[in-house]
BALOBA-1460 file (C-alpha; in Angstrom, 3 decimals):
// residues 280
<rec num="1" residu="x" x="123.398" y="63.410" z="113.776"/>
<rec num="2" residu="x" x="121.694" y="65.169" z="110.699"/>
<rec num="3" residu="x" x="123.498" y="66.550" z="108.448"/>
<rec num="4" residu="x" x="122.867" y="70.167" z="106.998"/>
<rec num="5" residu="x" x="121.388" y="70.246" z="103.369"/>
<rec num="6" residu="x" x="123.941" y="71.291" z="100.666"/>
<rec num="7" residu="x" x="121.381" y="72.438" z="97.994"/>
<rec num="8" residu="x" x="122.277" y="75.379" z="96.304"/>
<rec num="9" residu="x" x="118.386" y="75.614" z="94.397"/>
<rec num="10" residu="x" x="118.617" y="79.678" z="95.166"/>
<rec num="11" residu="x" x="119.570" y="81.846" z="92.234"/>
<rec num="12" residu="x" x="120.970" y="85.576" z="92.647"/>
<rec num="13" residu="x" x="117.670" y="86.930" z="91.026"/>
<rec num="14" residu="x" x="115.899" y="85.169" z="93.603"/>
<rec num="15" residu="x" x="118.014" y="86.287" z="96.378"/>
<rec num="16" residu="x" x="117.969" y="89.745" z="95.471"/>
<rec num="17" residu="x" x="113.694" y="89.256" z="95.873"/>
<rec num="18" residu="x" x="113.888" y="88.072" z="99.222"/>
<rec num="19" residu="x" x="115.596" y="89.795" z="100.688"/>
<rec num="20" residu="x" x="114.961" y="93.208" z="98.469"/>
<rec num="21" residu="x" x="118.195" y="94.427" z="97.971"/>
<rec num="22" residu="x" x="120.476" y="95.749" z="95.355"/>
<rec num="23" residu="x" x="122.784" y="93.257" z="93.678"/>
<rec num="24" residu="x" x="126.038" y="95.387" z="94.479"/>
<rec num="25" residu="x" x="124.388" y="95.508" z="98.126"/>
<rec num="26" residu="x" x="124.473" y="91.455" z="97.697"/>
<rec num="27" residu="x" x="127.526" y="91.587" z="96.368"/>
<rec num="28" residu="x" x="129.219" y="93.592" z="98.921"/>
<rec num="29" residu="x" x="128.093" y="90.847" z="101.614"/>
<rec num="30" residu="x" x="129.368" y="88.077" z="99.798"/>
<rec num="31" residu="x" x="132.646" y="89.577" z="99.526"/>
<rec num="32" residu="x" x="132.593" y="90.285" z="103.142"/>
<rec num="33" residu="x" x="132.783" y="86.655" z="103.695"/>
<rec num="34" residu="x" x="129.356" y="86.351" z="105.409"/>
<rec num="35" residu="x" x="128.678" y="83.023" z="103.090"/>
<rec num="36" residu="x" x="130.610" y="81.243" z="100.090"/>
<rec num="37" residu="x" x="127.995" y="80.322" z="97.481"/>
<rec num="38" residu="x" x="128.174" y="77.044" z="95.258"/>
<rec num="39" residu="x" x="128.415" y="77.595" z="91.126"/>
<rec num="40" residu="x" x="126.227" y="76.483" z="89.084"/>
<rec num="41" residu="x" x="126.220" y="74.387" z="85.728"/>
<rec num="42" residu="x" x="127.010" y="78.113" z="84.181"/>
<rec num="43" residu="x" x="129.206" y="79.593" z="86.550"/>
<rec num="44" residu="x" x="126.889" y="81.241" z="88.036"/>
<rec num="45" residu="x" x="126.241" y="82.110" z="91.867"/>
<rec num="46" residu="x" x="123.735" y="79.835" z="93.719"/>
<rec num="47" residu="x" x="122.847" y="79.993" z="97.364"/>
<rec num="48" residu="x" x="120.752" y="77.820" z="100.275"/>
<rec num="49" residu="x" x="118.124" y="78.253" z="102.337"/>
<rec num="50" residu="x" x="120.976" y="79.153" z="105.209"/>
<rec num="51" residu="x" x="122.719" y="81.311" z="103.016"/>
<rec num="52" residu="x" x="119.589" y="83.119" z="102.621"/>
<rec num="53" residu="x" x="119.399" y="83.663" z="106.215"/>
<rec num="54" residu="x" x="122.549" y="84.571" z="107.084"/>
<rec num="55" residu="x" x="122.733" y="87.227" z="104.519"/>
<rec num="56" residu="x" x="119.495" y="88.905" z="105.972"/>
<rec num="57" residu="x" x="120.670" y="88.810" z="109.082"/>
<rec num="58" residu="x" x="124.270" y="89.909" z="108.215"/>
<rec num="59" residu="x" x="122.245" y="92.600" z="106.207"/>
<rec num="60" residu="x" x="119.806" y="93.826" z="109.504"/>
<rec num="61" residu="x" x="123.294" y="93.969" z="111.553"/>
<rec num="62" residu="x" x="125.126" y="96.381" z="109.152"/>
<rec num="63" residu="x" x="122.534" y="98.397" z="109.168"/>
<rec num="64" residu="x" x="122.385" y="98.924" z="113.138"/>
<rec num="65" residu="x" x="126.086" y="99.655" z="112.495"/>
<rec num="66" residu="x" x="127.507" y="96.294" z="113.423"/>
<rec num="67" residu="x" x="131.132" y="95.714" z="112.588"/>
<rec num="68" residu="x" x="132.069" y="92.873" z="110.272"/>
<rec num="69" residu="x" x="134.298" y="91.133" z="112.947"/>
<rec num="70" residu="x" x="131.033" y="91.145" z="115.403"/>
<rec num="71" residu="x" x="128.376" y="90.092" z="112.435"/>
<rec num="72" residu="x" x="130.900" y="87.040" z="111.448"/>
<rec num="73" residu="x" x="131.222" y="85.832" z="114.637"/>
<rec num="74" residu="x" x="127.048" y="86.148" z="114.859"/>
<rec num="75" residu="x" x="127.163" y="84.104" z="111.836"/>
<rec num="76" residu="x" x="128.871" y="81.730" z="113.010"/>
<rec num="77" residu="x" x="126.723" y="80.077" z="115.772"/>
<rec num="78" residu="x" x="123.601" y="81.226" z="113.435"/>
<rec num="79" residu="x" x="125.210" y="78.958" z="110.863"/>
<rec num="80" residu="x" x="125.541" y="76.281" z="113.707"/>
<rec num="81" residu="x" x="121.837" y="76.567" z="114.672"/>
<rec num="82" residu="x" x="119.526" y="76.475" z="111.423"/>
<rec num="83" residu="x" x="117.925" y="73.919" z="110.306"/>
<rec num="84" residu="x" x="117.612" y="72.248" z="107.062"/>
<rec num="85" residu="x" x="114.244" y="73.697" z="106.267"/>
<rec num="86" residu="x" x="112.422" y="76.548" z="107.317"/>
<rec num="87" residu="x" x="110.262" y="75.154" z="110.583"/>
<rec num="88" residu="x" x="106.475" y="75.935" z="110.991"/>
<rec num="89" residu="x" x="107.036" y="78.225" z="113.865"/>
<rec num="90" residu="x" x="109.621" y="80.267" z="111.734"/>
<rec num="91" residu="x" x="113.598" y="81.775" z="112.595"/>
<rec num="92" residu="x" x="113.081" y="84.950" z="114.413"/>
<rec num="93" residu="x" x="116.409" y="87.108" z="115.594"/>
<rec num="94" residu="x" x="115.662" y="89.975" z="117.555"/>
<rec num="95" residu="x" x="117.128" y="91.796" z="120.293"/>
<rec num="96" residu="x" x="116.994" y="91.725" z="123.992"/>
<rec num="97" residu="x" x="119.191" y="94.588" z="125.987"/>
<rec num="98" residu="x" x="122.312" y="94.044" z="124.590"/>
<rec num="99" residu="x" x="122.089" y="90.540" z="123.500"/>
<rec num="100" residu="x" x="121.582" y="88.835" z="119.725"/>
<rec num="101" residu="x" x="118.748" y="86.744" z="120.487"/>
<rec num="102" residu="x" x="118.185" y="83.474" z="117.909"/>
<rec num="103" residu="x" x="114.433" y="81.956" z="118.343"/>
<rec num="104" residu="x" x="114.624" y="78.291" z="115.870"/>
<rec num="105" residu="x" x="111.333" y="76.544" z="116.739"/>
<rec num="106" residu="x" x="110.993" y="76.412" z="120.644"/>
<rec num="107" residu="x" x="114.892" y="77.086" z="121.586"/>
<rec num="108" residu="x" x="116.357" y="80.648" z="122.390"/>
<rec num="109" residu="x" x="119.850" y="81.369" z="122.002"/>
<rec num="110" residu="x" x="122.530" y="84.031" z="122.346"/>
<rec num="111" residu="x" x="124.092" y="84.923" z="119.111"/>
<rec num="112" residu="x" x="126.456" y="87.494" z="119.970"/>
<rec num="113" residu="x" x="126.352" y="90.519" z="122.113"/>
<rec num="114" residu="x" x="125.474" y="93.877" z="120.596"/>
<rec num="115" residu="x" x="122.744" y="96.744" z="120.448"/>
<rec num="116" residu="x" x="119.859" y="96.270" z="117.853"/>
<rec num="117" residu="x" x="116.746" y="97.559" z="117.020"/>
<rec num="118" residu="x" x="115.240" y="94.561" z="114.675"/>
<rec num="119" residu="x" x="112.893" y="91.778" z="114.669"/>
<rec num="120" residu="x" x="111.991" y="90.040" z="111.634"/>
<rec num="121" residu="x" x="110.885" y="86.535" z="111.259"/>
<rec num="122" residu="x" x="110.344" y="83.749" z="108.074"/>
<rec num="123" residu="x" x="107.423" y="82.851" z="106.896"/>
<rec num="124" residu="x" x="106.945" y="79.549" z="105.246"/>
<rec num="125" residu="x" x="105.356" y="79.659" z="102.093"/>
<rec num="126" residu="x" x="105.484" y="76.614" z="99.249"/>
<rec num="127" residu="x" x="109.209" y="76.233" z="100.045"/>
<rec num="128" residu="x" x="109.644" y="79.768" z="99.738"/>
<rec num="129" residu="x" x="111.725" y="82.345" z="102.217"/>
<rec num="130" residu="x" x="110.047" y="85.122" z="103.063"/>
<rec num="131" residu="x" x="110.530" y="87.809" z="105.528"/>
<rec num="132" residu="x" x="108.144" y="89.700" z="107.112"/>
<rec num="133" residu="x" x="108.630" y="92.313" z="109.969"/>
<rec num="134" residu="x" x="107.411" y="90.340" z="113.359"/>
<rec num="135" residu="x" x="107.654" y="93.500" z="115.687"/>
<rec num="136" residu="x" x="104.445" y="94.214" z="116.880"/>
<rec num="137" residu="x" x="105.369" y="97.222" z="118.993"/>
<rec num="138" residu="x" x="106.030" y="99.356" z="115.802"/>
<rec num="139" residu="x" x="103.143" y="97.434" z="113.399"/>
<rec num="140" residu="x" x="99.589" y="96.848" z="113.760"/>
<rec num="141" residu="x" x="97.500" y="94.159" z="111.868"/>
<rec num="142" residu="x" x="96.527" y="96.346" z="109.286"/>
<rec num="143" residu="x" x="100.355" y="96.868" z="108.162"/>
<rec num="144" residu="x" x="100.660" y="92.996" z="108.436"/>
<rec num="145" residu="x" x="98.051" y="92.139" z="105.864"/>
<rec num="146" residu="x" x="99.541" y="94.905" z="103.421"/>
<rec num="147" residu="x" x="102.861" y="93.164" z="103.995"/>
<rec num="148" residu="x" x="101.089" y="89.603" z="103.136"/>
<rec num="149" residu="x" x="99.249" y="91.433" z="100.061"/>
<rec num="150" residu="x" x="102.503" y="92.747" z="99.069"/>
<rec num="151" residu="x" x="103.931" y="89.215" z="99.099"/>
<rec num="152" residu="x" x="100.988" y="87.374" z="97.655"/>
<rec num="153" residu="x" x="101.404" y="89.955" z="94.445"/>
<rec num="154" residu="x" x="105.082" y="88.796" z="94.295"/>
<rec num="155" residu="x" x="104.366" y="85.256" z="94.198"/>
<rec num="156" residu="x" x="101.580" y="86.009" z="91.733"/>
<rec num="157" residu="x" x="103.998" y="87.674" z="89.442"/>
<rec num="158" residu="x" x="106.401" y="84.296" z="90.158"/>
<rec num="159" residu="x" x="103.399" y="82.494" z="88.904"/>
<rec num="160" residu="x" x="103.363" y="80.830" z="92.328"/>
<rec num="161" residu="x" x="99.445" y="80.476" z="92.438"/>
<rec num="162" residu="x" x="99.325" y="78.265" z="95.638"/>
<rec num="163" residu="x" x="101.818" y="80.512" z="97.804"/>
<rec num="164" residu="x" x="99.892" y="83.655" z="96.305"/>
<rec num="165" residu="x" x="96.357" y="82.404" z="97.241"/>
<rec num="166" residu="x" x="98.176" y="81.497" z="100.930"/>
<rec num="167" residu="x" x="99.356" y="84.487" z="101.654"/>
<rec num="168" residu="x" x="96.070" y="86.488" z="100.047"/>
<rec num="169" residu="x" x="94.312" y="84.683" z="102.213"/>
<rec num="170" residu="x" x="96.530" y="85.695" z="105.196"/>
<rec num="171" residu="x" x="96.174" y="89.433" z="104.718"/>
<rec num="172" residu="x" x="92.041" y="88.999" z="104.455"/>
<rec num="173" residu="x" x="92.303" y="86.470" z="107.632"/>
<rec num="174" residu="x" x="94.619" y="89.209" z="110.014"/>
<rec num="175" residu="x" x="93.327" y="92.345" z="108.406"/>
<rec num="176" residu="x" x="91.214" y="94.482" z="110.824"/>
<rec num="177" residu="x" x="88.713" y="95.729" z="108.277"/>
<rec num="178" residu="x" x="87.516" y="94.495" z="104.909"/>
<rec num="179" residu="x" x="90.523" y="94.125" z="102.687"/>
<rec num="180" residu="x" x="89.225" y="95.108" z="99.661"/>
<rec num="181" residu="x" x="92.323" y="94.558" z="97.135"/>
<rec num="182" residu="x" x="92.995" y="91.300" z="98.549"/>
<rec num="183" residu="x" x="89.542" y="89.844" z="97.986"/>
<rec num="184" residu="x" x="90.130" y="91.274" z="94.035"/>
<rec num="185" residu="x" x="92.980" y="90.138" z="93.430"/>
<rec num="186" residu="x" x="92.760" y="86.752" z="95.086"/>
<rec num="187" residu="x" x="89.315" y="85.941" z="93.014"/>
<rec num="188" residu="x" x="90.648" y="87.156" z="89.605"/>
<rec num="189" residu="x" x="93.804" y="84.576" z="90.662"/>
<rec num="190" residu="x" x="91.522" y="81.772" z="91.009"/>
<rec num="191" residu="x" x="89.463" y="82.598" z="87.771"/>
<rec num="192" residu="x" x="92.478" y="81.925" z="85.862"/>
<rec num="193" residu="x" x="92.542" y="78.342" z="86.806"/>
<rec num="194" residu="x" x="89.737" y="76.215" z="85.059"/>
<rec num="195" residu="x" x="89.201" y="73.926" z="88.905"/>
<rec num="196" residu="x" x="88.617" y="77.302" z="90.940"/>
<rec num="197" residu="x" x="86.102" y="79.292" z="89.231"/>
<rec num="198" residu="x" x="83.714" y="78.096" z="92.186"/>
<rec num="199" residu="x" x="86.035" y="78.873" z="94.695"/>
<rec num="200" residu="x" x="86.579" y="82.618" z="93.038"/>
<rec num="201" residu="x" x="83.134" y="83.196" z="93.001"/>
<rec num="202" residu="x" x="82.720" y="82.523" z="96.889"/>
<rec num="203" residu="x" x="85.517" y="85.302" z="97.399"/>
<rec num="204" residu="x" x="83.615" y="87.811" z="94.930"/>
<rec num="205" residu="x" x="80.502" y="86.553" z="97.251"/>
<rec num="206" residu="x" x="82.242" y="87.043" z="100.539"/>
<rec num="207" residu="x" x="83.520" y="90.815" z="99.034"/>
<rec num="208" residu="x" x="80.033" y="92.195" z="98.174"/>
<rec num="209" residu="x" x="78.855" y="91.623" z="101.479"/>
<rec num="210" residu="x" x="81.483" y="93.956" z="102.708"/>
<rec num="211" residu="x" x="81.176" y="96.368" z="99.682"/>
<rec num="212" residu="x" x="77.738" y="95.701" z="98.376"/>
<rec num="213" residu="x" x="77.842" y="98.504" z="96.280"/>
<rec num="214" residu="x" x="80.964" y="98.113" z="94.091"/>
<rec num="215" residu="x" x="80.818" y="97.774" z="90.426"/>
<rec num="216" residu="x" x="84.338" y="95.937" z="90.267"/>
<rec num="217" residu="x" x="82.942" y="93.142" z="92.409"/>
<rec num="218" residu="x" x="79.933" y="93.156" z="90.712"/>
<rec num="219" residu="x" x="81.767" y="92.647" z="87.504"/>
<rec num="220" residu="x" x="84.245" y="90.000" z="88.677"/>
<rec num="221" residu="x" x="81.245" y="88.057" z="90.388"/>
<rec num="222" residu="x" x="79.634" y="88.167" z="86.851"/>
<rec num="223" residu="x" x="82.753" y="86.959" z="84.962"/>
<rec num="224" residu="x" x="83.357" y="83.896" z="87.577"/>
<rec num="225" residu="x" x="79.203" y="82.970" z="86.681"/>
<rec num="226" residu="x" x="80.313" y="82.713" z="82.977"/>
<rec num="227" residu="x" x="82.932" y="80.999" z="83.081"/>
<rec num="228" residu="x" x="80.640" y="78.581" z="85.180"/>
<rec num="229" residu="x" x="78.422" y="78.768" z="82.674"/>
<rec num="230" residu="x" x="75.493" y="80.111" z="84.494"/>
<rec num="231" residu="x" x="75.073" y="82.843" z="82.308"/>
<rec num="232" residu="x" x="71.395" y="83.681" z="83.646"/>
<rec num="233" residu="x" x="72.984" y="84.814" z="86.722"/>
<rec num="234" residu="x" x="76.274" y="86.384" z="84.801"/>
<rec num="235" residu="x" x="73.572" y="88.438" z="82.930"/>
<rec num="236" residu="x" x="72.127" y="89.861" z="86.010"/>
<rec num="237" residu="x" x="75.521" y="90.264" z="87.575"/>
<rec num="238" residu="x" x="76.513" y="92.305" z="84.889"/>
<rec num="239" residu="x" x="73.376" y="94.683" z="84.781"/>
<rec num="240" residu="x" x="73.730" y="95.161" z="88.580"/>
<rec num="241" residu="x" x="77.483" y="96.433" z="87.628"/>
<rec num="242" residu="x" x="75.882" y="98.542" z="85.086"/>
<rec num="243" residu="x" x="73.466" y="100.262" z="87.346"/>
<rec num="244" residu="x" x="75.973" y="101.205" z="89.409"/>
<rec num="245" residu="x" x="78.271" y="102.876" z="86.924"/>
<rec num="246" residu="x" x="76.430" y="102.874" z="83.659"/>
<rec num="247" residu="x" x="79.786" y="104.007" z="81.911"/>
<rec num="248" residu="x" x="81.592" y="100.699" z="82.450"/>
<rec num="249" residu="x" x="82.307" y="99.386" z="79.190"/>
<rec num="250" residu="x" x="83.793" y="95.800" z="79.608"/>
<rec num="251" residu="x" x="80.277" y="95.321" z="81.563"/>
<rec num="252" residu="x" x="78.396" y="96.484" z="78.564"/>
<rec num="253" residu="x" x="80.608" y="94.369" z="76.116"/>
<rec num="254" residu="x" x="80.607" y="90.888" z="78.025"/>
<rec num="255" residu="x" x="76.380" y="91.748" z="78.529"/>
<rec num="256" residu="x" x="76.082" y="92.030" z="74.698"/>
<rec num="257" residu="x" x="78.024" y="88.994" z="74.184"/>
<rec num="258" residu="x" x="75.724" y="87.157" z="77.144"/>
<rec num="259" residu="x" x="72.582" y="88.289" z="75.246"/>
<rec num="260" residu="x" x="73.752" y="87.203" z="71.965"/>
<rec num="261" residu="x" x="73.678" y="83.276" z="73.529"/>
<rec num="262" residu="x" x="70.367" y="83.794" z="74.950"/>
<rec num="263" residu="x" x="69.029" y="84.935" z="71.866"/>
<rec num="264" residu="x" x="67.991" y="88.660" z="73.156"/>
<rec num="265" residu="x" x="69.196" y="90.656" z="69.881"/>
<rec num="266" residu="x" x="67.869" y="93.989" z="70.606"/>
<rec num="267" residu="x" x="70.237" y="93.672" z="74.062"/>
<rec num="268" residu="x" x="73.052" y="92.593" z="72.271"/>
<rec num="269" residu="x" x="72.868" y="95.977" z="69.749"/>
<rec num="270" residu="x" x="71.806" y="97.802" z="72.868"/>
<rec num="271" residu="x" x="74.854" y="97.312" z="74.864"/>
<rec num="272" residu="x" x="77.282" y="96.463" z="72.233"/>
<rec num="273" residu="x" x="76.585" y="99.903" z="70.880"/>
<rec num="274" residu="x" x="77.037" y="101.520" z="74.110"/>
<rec num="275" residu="x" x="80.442" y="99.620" z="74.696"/>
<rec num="276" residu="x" x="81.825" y="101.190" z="71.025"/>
<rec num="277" residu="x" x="80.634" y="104.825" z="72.341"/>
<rec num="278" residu="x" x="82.111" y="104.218" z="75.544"/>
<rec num="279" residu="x" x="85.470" y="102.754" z="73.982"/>
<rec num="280" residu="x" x="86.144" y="105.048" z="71.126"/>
């Protein structure tokens, strides 16, 4: 028989930011007895990946006006049911009629009985626990890439660059049209490691043949060429920014700096001077 994992690795911070709620919110289902979190080396709360869980779904059921008793005895089985770690095909609860339906890889059970009007599943990210709304009758694909930008800008602010790029990635992959912050976003992420400035400059690629006429992209592209070190091609990158919007004056600055290497002196006090006009 396997055992269930008893690592407590998820602080209250954490918790809070998956499963976006308040900390008196998180504390008021902890004292409902709806999990009993480990203490850490400092005293302080930490959770697992099933206490996760069972707080978002004791969360979803109080909010569809649940009672405690019901939600605990929910729990319960729930509890029974998860696994150690999050599987590929994900933990999806949702209702059917009248019934608390649990879906953990390719089994179906009945939590509890009880009306509900959710459907949320987790995503597995790096090790991560995310939650994303699953219900397709009330989202379309264009509201499930925002939700994966919206987590890859998380991550990205967790300085988790491999989960961020992921779920980037996602949002471009399921969105019906063009994503255009996604494809800036996830090429600026991959320009800040020193391995990926090839791989950033495909995305800025892939972008400009969707919105050929952007200076942003144009820009970007240029920067990812020189930190390559192609600065030929950076150079014309950057005057193709500049004809589209002359007034951009980081273009105009990283130009002069480009034409100072190549040895072009009247283009380095050309656009140098027009990035101090355009800055003061």
């Amino acid at each position: 028989m396997k055992h269930k994992s008893d690592r407590h690795d998820i602080s209250v911070r954490k918790l809070q930011s998956l499963l976006g709620v308040s900390r008196s919110v998180l504390a008021g289902l902890i004292d409902a007895g709806f999990v009993t979190p480990a203490r850490g080396s400092r005293n302080e709360l930490r959770f697992t990946f099933q206490d996760v869980v069972l707080l978002r779904t004791a969360f979803q059921l109080q909010s569809a006006r649940i009672s405690s008793r019901k939600i605990l005895a929910a729990l319960a089985r729930l509890r029974a049911q998860l696994p150690d770690e999050i599987p590929l095909s994900g933990i999806r609860v949702s209702a059917m009629g009248n019934t608390i339906m649990v879906r953990t890889g390719p089994s179906q059970w009945d939590a509890n009985t009880g009306q509900l009007a959710f459907d949320f599943e987790v995503a597995d990210i790096k090790g991560d626990v995310v939650f994303l709304d699953a219900s397709s009758a009330k989202k379309d694909a264009r509201k499930q890439a925002d939700d994966w930008y919206a987590l890859a800008d998380q991550m990205a602010e967790d300085a988790d660059a491999t989960g961020a790029e992921q779920a980037y990635r996602k949002a471009l992959a399921i969105s019906p049209m063009p994503f255009y912050s996604a494809y800036v976003d996830l090429g600026a992420l991959l320009c800040e490691n020193d391995s990926r400035f090839d791989d950033a400059l495909s995305v800025f690629d892939e972008a400009l043949e969707h919105f050929p006429e952007d200076a942003v992209l144009h820009f970007n592209r240029a920067v990812a060429l020189e930190l390559l070190g192609r600065l030929a091609e950076a150079e014309r990158s950057y005057a193709r920014c500049l004809e589209i919007n002359p007034r951009y004056a980081d273009a105009h600055h990283n130009l002069a700096l480009i034409k100072e290497q190549l040895g072009d002196q009247q283009g380095l006090v050309r656009h140098m001077s027009a990035y101090r006009k355009l800055s003061s």
